[in-house]
C-alpha positions in Angstrom: 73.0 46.5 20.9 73.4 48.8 24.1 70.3 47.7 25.7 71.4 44.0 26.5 72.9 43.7 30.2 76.4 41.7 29.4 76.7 44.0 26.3 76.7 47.0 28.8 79.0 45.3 31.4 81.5 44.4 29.1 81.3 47.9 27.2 82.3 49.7 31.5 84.9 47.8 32.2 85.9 48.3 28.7 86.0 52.4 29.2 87.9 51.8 32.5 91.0 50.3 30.2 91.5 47.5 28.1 90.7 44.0 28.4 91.9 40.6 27.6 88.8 38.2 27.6 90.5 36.0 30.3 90.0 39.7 32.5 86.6 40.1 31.2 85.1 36.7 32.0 87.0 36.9 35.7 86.1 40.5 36.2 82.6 39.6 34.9 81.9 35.6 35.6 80.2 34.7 32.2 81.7 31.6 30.7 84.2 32.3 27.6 81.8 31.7 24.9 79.3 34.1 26.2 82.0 36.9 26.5 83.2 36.2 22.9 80.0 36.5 21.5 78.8 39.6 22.8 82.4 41.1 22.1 82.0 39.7 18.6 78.4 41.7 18.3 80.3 44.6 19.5 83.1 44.5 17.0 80.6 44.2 14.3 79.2 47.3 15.2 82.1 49.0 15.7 82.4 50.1 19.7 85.0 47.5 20.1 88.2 46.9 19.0 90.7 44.4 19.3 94.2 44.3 19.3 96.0 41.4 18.7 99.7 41.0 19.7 100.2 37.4 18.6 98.0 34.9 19.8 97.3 37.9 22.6 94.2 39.9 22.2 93.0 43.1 23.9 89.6 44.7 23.4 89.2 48.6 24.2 86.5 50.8 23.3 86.8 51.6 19.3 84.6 55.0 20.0 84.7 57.6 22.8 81.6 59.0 22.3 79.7 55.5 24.4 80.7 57.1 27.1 78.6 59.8 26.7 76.1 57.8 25.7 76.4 56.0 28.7 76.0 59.2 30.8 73.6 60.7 29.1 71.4 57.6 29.5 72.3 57.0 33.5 71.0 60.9 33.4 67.9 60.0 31.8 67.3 57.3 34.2 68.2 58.8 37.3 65.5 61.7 35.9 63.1 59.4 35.2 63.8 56.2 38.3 60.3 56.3 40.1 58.7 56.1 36.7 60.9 53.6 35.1 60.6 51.3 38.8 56.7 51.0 38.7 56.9 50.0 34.5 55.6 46.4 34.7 54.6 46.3 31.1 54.1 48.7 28.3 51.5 48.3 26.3 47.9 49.5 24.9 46.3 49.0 27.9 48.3 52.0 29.7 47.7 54.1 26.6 
């Protein structure tokens, strides 16, 4: 779920504050359907919700704890960049 680009983009401005979609596919220039479906995924699994205020509806993050995941994995990464930038393909024939 978190390792899918759009997912990830959507899920930081969604820590920043809450969202409408209309902000989300302006803030991130994916058409609407796009933006629905990966907030859909999200809801499913529970690190989105929305709140609807008629036919208004704003998405904020439904668990703290992604930011810290989110951290944690920027960490790792920023531990780990020269490796992770020369990793053209993993495989048996690196093994």
């Amino acid at each position: 779920m978190l390792a899918d680009p759009t997912r990830l983009e959507i899920i930081r401005h969604l820590l920043k504050r809450p969202h409408s979609v209309t902000e989300l596919i302006e803030a991130i220039g994916l058409p609407q359907s796009r933006i629905s479906n990966h907030l859909a995924s999200l809801r499913w699994c529970a690190f989105v919700h929305a709140d609807r205020h008629g036919r208004h509806v704003v998405y904020r993050i439904a668990d703290a704890r992604l930011q810290r995941v989110l951290d944690l994995a920027d960490e790792l990464i920023g531990d780990n960049a020269e490796y992770l930038a020369t990793a053209k393909s993993i495989g048996p024939d690196w093994v």
